[in-house]
C-alpha positions as CSV (number, residue, x, y, z in Angstrom):
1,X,0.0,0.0,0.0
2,X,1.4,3.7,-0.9
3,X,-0.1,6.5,-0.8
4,X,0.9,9.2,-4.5
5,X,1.7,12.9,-3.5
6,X,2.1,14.8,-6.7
7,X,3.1,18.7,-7.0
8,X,3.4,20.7,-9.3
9,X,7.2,20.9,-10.9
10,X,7.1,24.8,-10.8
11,X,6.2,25.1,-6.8
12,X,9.1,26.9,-4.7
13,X,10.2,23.9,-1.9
14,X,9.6,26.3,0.9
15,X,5.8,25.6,-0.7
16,X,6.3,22.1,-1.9
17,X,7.1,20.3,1.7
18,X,3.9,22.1,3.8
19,X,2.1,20.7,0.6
20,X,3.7,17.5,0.8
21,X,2.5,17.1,4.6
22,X,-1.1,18.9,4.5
23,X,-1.6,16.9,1.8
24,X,-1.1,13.3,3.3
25,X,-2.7,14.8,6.1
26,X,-5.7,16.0,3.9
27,X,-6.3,12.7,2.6
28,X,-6.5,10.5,5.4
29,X,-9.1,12.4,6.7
30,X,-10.8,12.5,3.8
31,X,-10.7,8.8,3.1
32,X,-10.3,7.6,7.1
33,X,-13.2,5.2,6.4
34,X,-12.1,4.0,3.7
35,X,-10.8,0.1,4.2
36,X,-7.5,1.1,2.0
37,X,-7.0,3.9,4.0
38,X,-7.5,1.6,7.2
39,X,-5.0,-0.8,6.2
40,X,-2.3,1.7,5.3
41,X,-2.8,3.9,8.3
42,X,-2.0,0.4,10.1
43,X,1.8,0.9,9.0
44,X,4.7,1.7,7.6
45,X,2.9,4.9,5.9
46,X,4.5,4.2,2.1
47,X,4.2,7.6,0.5
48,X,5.8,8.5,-3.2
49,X,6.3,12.2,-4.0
50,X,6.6,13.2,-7.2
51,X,7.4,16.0,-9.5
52,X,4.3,17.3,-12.4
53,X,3.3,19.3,-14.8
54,X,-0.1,20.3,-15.5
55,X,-0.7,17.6,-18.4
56,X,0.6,14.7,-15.5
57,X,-1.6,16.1,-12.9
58,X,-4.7,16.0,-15.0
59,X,-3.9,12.5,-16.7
60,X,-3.2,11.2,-12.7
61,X,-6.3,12.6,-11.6
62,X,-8.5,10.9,-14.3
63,X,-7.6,7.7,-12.0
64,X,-10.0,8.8,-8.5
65,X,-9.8,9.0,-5.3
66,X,-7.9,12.4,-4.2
67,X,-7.6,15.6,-2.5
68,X,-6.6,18.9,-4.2
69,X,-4.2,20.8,-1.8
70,X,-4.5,24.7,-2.6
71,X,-1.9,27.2,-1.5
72,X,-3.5,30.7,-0.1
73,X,0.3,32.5,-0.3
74,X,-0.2,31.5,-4.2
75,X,-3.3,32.8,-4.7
76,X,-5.2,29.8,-3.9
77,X,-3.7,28.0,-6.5
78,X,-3.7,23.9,-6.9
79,X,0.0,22.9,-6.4
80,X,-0.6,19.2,-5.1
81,X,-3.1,15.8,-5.1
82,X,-2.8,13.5,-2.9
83,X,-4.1,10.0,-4.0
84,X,-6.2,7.7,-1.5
85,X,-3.6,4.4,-1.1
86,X,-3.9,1.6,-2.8
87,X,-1.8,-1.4,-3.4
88,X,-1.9,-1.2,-7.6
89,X,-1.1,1.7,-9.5
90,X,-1.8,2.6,-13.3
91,X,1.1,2.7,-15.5
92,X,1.1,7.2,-15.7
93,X,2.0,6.8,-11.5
94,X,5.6,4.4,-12.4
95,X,6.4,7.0,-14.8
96,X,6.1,9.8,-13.1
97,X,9.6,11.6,-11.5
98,X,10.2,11.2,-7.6
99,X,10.0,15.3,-6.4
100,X,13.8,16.7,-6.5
101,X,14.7,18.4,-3.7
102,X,17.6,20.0,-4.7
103,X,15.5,22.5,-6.8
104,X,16.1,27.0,-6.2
């Protein structure tokens, strides 16, 4: 079980790592109920955080289950989904690039 983080490739880190936590945050407590949610809240927590544009994050999104993080400093805009986990992941997830941290 893993839960997908995805943000946007053009959001400053300082951004991208409050978006990364509200947004694992955001989707547990959207999905607590949820019998995949149950069994990944039961441990280890697998998350993958990855780097998109805005043609990923729209493909990724066609697959359900998530929660749109919003940043108010940005002008409310979308800079990261966080996917409900799941044990199997379509083919656009594998090919998507782990976030880069090393980023200015």
């Amino acid at each position: 079980m893993k839960m997908y983080i995805l943000i946007k490739e053009h959001v400053p880190n300082k951004h991208a790592i409050v978006a990364a936590a509200h947004a694992s945050l955001a989707c547990y407590l959207r999905f607590q109920n949820d019998k995949d949610m149950q069994e990944w809240i039961s441990g280890p927590f697998n998350k993958v955080v990855c780097s998109v544009n805005e043609n990923e994050m729209i493909q990724a999104k066609n697959h359900g289950y998530f929660v749109d993080i919003r940043e108010s400093k940005l002008d409310d805009a979308l800079i990261a989904v966080a996917f409900k986990p799941r044990k199997e992941w379509p083919s656009i997830f594998k090919s998507l690039n782990f976030w880069d941290n090393v980023r200015y």
